[in-house]
C-alpha positions in Angstrom: 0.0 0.0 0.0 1.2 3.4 -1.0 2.7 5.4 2.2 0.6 8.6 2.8 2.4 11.9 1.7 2.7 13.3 4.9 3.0 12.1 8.3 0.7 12.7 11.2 3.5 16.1 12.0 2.9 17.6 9.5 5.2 18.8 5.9 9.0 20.2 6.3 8.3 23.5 4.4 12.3 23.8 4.3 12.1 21.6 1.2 9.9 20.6 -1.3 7.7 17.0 -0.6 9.4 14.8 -3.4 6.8 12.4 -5.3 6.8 9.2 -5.5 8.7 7.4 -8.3 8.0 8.4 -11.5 5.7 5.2 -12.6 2.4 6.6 -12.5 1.8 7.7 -16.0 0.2 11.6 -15.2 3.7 12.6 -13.2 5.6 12.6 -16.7 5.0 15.1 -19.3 4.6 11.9 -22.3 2.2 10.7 -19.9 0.3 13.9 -19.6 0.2 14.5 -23.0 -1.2 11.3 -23.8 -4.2 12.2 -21.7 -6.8 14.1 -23.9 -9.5 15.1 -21.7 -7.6 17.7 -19.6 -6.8 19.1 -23.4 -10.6 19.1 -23.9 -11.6 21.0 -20.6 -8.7 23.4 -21.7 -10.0 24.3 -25.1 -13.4 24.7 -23.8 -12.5 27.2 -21.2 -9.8 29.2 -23.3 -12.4 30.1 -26.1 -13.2 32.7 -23.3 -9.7 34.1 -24.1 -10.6 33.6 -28.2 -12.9 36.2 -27.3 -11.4 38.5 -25.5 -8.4 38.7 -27.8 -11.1 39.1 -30.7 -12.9 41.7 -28.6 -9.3 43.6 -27.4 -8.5 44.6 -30.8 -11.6 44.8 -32.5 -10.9 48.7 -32.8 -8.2 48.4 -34.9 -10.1 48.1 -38.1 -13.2 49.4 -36.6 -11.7 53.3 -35.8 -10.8 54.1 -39.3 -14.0 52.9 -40.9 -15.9 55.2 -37.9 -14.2 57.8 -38.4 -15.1 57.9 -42.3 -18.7 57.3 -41.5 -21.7 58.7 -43.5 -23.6 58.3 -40.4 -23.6 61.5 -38.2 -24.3 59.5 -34.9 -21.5 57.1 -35.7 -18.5 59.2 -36.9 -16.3 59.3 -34.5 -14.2 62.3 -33.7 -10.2 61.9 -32.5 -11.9 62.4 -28.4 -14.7 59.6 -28.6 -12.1 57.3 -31.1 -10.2 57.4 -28.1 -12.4 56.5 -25.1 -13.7 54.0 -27.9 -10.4 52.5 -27.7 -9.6 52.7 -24.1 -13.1 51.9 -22.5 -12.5 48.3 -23.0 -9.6 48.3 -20.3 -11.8 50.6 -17.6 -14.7 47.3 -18.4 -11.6 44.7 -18.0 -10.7 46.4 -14.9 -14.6 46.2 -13.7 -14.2 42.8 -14.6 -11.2 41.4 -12.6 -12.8 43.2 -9.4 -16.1 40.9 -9.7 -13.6 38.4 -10.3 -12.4 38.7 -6.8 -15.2 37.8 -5.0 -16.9 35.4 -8.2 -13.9 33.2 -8.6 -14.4 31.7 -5.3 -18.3 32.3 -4.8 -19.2 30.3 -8.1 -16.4 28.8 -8.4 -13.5 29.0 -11.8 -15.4 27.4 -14.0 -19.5 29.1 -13.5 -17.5 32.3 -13.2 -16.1 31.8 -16.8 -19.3 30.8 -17.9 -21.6 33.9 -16.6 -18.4 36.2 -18.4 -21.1 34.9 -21.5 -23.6 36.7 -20.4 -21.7 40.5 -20.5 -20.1 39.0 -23.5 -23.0 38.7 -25.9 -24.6 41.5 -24.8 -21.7 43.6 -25.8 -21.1 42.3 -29.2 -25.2 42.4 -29.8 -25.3 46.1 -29.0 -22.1 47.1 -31.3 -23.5 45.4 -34.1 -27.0 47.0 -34.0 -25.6 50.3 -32.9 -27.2 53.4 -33.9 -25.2 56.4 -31.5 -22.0 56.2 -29.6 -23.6 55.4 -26.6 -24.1 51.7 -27.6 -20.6 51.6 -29.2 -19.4 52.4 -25.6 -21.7 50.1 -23.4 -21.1 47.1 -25.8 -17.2 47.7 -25.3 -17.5 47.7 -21.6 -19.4 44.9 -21.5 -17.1 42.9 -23.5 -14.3 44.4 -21.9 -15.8 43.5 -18.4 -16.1 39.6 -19.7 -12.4 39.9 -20.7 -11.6 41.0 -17.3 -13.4 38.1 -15.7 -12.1 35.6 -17.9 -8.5 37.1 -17.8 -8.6 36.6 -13.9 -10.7 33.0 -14.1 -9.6 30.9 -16.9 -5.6 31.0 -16.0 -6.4 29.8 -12.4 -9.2 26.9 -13.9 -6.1 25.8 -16.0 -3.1 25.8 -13.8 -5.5 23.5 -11.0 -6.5 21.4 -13.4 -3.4 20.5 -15.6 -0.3 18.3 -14.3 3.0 19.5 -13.3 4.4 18.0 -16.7 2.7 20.0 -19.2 1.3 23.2 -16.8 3.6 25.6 -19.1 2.5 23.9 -21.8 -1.0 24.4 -21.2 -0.4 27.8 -19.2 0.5 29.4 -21.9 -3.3 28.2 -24.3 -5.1 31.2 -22.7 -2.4 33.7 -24.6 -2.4 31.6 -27.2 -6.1 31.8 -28.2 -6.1 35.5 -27.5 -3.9 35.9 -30.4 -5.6 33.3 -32.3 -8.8 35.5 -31.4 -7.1 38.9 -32.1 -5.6 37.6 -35.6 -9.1 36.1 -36.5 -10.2 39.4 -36.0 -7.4 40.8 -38.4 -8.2 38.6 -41.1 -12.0 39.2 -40.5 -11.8 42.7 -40.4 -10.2 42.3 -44.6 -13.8 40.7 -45.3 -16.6 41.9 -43.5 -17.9 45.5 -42.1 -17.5 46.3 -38.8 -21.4 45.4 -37.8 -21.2 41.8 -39.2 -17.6 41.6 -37.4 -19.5 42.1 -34.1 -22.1 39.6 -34.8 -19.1 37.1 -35.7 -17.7 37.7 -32.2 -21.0 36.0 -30.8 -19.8 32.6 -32.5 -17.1 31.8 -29.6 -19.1 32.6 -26.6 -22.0 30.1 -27.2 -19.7 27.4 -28.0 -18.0 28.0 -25.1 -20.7 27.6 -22.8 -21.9 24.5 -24.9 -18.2 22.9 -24.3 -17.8 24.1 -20.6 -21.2 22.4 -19.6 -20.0 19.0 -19.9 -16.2 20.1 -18.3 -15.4 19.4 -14.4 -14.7 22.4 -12.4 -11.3 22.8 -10.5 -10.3 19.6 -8.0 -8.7 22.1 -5.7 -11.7 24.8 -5.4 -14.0 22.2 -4.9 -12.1 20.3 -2.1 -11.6 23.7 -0.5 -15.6 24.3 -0.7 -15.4 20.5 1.6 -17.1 18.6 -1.8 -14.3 16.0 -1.3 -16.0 13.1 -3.4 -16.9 15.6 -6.4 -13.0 16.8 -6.3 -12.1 13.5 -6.7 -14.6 12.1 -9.4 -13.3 15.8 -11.5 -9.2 15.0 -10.9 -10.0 11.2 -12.2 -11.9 12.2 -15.1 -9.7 14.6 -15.9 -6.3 12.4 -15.2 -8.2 9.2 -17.3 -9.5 6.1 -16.0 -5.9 4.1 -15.8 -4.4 6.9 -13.7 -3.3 6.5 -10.0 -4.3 9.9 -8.7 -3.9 8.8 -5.0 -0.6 10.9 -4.8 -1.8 13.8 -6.2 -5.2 14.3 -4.7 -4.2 13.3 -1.1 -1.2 16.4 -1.5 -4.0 18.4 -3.1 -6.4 17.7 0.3 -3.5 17.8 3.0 -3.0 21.7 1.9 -6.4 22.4 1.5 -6.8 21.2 5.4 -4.3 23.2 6.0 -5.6 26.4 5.1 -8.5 28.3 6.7 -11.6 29.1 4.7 -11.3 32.4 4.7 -7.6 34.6 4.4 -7.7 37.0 7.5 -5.7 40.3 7.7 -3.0 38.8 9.7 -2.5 35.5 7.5 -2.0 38.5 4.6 0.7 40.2 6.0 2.9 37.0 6.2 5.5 36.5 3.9 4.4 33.9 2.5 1.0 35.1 1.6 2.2 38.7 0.2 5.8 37.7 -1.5 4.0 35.5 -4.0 1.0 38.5 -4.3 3.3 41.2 -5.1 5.5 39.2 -7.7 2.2 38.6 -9.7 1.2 42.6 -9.4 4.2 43.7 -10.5 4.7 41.4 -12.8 0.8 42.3 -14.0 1.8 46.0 -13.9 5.7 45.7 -15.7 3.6 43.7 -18.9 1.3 46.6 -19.4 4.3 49.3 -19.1 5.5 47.4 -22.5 2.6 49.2 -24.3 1.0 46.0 -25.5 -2.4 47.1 -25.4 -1.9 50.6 -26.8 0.2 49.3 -29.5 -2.6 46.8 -30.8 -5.5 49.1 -29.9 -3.9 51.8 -32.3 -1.9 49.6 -34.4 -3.8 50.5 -38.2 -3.1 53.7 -37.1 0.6 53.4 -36.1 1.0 52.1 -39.6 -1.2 55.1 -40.9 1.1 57.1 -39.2 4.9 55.8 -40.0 4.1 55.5 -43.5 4.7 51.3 -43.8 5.2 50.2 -47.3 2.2 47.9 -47.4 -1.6 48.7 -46.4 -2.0 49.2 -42.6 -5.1 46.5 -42.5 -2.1 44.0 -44.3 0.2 45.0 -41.8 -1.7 44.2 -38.8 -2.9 40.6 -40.0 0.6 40.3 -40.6 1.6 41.0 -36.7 -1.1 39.1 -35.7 -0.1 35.8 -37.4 3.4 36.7 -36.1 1.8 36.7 -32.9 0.1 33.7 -33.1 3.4 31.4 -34.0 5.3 33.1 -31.3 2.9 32.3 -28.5 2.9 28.6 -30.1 6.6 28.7 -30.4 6.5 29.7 -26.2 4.1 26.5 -25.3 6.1 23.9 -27.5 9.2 25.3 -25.3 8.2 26.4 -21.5 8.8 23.4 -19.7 11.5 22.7 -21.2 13.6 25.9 -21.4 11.7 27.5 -18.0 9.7 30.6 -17.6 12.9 32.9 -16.7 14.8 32.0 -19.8 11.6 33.0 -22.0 11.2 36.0 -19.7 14.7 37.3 -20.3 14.9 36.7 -23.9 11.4 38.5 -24.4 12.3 41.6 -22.5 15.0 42.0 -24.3 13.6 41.5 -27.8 10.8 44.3 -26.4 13.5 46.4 -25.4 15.3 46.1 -28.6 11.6 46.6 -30.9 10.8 49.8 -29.0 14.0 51.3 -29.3 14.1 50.9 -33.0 10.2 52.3 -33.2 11.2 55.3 -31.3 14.7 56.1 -33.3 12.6 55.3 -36.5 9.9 57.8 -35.9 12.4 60.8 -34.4 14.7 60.5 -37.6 13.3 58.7 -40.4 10.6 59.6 -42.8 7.3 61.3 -43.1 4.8 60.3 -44.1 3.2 61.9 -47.0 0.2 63.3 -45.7 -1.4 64.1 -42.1 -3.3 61.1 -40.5 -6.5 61.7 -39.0 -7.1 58.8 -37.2 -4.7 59.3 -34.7 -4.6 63.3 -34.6 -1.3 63.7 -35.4 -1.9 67.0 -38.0 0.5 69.0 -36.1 3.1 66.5 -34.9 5.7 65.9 -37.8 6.9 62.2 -37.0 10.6 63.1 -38.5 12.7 66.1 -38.3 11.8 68.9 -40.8 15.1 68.0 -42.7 14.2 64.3 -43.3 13.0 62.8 -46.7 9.1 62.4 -47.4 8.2 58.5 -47.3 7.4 57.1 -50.7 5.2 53.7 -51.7 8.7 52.1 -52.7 10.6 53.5 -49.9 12.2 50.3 -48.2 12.8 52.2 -45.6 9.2 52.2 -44.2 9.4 48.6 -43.4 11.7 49.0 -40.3 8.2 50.0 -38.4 6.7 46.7 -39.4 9.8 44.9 -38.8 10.1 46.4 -35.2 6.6 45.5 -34.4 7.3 42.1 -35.5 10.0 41.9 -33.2 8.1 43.5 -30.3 5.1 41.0 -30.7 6.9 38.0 -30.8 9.2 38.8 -27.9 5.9 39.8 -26.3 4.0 36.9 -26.7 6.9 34.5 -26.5 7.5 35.5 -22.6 5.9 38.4 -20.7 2.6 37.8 -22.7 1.7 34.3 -21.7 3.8 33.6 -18.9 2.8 36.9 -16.6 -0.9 34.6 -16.5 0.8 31.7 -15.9 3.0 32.7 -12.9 0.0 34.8 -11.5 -2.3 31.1 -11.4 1.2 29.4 -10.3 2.5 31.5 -7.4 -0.4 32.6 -5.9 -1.5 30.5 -2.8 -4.7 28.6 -3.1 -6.4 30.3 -0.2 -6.2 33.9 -1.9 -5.8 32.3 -5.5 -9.3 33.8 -6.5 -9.1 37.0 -4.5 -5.7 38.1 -5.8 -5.9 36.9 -9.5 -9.2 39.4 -9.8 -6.7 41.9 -8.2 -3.8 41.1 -10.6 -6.6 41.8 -13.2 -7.8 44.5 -11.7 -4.6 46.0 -11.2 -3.6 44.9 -15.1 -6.4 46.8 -16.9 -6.2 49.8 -15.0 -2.6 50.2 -16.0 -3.7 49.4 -19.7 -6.7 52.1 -19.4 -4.4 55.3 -17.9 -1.6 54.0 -20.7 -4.2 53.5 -24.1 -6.3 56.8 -23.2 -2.9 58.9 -22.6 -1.1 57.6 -25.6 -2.9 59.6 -28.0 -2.3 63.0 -25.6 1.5 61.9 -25.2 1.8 61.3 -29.0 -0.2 65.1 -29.6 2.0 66.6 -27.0 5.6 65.1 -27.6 5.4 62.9 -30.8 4.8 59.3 -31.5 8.5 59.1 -30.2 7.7 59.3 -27.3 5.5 56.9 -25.9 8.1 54.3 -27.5 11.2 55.2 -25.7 9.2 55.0 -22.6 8.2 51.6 -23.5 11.8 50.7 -24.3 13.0 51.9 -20.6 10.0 49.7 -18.8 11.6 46.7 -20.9 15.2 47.5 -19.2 13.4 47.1 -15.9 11.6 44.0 -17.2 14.9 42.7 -17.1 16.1 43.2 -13.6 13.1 42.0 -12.4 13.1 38.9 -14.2 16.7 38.5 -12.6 16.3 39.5 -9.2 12.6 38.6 -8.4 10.7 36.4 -10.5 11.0 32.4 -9.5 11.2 29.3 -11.4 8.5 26.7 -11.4 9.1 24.8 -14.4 8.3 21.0 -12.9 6.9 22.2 -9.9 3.0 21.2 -9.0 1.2 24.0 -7.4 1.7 22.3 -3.9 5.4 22.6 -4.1 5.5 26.0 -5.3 3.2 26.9 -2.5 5.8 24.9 0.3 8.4 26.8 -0.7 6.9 30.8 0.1 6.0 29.1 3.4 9.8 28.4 4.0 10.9 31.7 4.5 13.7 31.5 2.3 15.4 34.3 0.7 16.6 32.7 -2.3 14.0 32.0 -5.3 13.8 28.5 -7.2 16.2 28.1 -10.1 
């Protein structure tokens, strides 16, 4: 008979509790991978994140085409163009505060579900909008689901996938925000922007369709004291020839270890707040990359930096880039670690923006004023620099750049900020402090995307990018100094190791 996992004592929080040997077939990665249903519960629940990449972008082609409207209550000026663009985040950031207290009153996976509801409605009013009013309330709304599902669906994931393929998985949410926001892209080269609204409905209804048949989270229900249910969800999930005794009886020692409820005094111990303020900062330090202004206002960047090819092109370009660089990131994150992928992507960040912001201050003009991001009196080169032409190779160092920002974006501090936060964070204020992480995440996004366009008027489009370029420097020390490794770590160990006190982080 197999030896319980810890004795009547207690665990040694000075080291991690080893596993048994590796025979049971869910402790290795080929044995994970060859288990298809925690692949199926993923997919269902990351089509939350297909739409909110679809619905964080869906500006891009969406501005211009306002802004030429016929309609009188539709064309947008520079002013409602921009709380168009930046109202999403202020809905995002409503939504990762409901998260806090929904994530562990319904639970992860009821919480993703009823981000639907805010979700449809959104999308339904945009595409039968007849005044601005409606193009704002359908933006919060499916900003607010993208909020909810930012904070919910990384934390459903990380409890329900095994140690050997966690990154893997981890890094699926990012991954079908891309595919979302590059669908959009490539939609937004076929249909008007009502019928692209209406396509945005698609993903929500099969996600609740999916979701209904899907377990919820072994550990939030064996913290709600529905011990039989947790283990009738980690066996379906893990297959029927699985030994899950290991895992579940580590899963239900530290969920008897931990009080219901997180008081003020359990907060202020190390081991609650280290692992808290490592996900904030690290939720904080994405945003300061300008990822969301960047793809909010990315047509127009294009517009504005002359690019060779059509701004619409240019975009589905990044976004397919994108998409391969986040796929690129799950193929490799348990085996090359988060921190690697972490360093390499600041500094590829670092390197983009710098190039962006030399590229605007001395390179070309473009050849004519661009409306959509009200940049009539800002020239984007010196008055001494040559006007951009259509076969000016030149204008394709922009492009480039971006290229190189969004894959070093999405091959490091895109997915693997989400991951961390559902990694590190303990499992008594998992669902409290992921909503604040999102919380905390999207109000960042909404002060940067609704003061670009006034730092761009003010100081040129230089300026916003050399900003970016310095956050990515800091990126880098933090990665260094602060962030821990987990790769091959379950959530349990991750957890032991705040509650040793140690100085030193896991390598």
């Amino acid at each position: 008979m197999q030896e319980p996992l810890l004795g009547a004592e207690g665990p040694d929080y000075d080291t991690f509790p080893e596993k048994p040997p590796p025979s049971p077939r869910e402790t290795t990665r080929v044995g994970a991978l060859q288990n298809k249903r925690v692949f199926l519960a993923t997919f269902a629940a990351v089509l939350g994140n297909f739409s909110f990449g679809y619905a964080l972008v869906y500006t891009s082609p969406v501005i211009p085409a306002l802004e030429h409207s016929l309609d009188p209550n539709l064309s947008l000026t520079k002013t409602q163009a921009s709380w168009f663009g930046s109202v999403f985040t202020l809905g995002a950031a409503a939504g990762g505060l409901s998260a806090m207290v929904l994530n562990d009153l319904l639970g992860r996976k009821l919480s993703i579900m009823f981000s639907a509801v805010p979700s449809a409605a959104g999308y339904a009013l945009m595409a039968g909008a007849h005044g601005l009013w409606m193009l704002l309330l359908g933006r919060t709304l499916t900003g607010f689901a993208g909020g909810l599902t930012a904070a919910c669906i990384p934390v459903y994931v990380s409890e329900i996938a095994p140690a050997g393929v966690r990154g893997a998985l981890g890094a699926t949410p990012q991954l079908m925000a891309v595919f979302g926001s590059l669908s959009l892209y490539a939609l937004g080269l076929l249909l008007p922007w009502r019928w692209l609204a209406v396509a945005g409905e698609g993903p929500v209804l099969v996600m609740i369709l999916l979701l209904s048949f899907m377990p919820n989270s072994p550990r939030f229900l064996l913290s709600r004291g529905r011990d039989s249910e947790a283990l009738q969800a980690l066996a379906w999930l893990r297959g029927a020839d699985a030994d899950i005794r290991w895992e579940f009886e580590q899963i239900q020692d530290n969920v008897r270890r931990q009080s219901s409820h997180l008081s003020w005094a359990e907060a202020r111990d190390p081991h609650m707040y280290r692992p808290i303020v490592i996900a904030l900062l690290m939720r904080f330090l994405q945003q300061l990359t300008g990822i969301t202004p960047i793809l909010v206002y990315l047509q127009s960047i294009f517009d504005s930096t002359a690019v060779l090819l059509p701004p619409e092109d240019d975009a589905a370009i990044v976004g397919a880039v994108r998409l391969l660089s986040v796929l690129i990131a799950a193929l490799t994150m348990d085996l090359a670690g988060r921190k690697a992928l972490l360093f390499v992507s600041a500094a590829s960040m670092f390197a983009a923006n710098l190039t962006l912001g030399l590229y605007v201050h001395f390179g070309p003009k473009p050849l004519a004023p661009n409306s959509t991001m009200g940049l009539e009196s800002v020239p984007l080169g010196g008055t001494e620099q040559p006007l951009a032409t259509p076969t000016s190779y030149l204008t394709l160092v922009p492009l480039l750049a971006t290229m190189l920002f969004i894959m070093g974006y999405a091959m490091g501090w895109g997915p693997i900020t989400w991951l961390l936060m559902s990694e590190i964070l303990p499992l008594r204020a998992r669902g409290v402090a992921s909503g604040l992480c999102v919380l905390v995440s999207w109000l960042t996004a909404f002060a940067l995307t609704k003061s670009f366009l006034l730092v761009v008027n003010a100081f040129g489009l230089q300026a916003p990018f050399f900003f970016f370029a310095a956050v990515c420097s800091v990126n880098l020390a933090f990665t260094g100094c602060c962030v821990p490794e987990t790769k091959g770590r379950s959530l349990e160990q991750i957890e032991s190791f705040f509650r040793s006190g140690r100085r030193s982080f896991l390598r």
